[in-house]
C-alpha positions as CSV (number, residue, x, y, z in Angstrom):
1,X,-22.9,-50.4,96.2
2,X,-22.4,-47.2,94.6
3,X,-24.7,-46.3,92.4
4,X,-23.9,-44.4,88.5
5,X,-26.3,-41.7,87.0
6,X,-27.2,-42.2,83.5
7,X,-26.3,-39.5,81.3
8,X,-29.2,-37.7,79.9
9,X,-30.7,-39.1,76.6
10,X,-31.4,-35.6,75.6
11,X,-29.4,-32.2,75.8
12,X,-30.4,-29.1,74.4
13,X,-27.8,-26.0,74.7
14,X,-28.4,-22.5,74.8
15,X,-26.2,-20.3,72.8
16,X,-25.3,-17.1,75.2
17,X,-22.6,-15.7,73.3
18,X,-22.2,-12.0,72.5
19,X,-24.0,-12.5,68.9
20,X,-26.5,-15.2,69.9
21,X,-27.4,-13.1,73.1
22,X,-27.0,-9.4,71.7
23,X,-30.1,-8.6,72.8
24,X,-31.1,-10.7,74.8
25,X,-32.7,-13.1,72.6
26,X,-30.3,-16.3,74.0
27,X,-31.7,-15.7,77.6
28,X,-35.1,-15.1,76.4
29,X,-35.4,-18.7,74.4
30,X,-32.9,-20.3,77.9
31,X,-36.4,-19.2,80.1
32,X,-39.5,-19.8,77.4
33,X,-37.5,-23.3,76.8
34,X,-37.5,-23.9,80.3
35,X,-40.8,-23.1,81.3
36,X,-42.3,-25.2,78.0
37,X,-39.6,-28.1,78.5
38,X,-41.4,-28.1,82.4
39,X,-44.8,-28.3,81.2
40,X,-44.5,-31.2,78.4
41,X,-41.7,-33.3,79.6
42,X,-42.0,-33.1,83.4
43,X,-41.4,-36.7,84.2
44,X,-38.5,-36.9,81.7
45,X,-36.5,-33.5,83.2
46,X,-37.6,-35.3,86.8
47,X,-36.1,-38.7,85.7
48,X,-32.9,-36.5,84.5
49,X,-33.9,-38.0,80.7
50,X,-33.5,-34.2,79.5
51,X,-30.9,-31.7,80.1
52,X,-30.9,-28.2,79.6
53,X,-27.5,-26.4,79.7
54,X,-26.2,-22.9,78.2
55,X,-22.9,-22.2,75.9
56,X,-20.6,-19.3,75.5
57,X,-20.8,-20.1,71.7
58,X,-21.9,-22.9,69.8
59,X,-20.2,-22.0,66.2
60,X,-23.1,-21.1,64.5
61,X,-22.8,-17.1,65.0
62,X,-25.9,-15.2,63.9
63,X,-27.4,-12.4,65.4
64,X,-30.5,-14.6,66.2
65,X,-30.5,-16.6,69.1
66,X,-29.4,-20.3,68.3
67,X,-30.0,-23.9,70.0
68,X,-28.5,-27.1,69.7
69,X,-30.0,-30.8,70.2
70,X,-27.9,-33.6,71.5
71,X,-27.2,-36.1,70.4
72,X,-28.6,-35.8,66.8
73,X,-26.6,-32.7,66.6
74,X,-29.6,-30.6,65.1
75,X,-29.1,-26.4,65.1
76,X,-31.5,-23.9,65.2
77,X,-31.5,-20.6,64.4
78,X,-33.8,-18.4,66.1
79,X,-35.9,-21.3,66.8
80,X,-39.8,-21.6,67.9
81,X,-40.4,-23.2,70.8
82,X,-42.9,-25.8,69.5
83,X,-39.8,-27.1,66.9
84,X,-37.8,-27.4,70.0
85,X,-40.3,-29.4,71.6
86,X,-40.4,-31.9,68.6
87,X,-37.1,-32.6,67.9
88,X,-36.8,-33.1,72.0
89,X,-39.6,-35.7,71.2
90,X,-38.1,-37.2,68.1
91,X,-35.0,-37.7,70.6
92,X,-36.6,-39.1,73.2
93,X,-38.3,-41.7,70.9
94,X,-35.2,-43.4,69.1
């Protein structure tokens, strides 16, 4: 019997397009997401529950590094980690 993975209930993207990532700020929040995402959801990135991807654009262009939540479809602009965090909570939850 073969098996199907379950898609991930959660995906957060990583804007890395030339204005998102002008200087650097789209890799910067790709490795302090990664790193926090490790810490408080462990078993849930383990379990594949959470997926973290990057984009060449996401449509919101700013000069500020932007992220989006799947699948409520939130956006963030320059975001703080610890907003991140919640909204990957808040996903995880419904």
């Amino acid at each position: 019997m073969n098996a199907s993975v379950a898609p991930p209930l959660v995906r957060l993207l990583v804007c890395l397009g030339p204005r998102c990532d002008a200087q650097g700020g789209g890799e910067s929040l790709l490795a302090e997401l990664r790193a926090a995402l490790a810490e408080a959801f462990a078993e849930d990135l383990a379990r594949g529950r959470i997926a973290l991807a990057t984009r060449d654009c996401l449509r919101h262009c700013t000069r500020e590094p932007v992220a989006r939540v799947e699948p409520s479809g939130d956006v963030f602009s320059n975001p703080r980690i610890d907003e991140l965090l919640a909204a990957v909570a808040r996903e995880l939850a419904m």
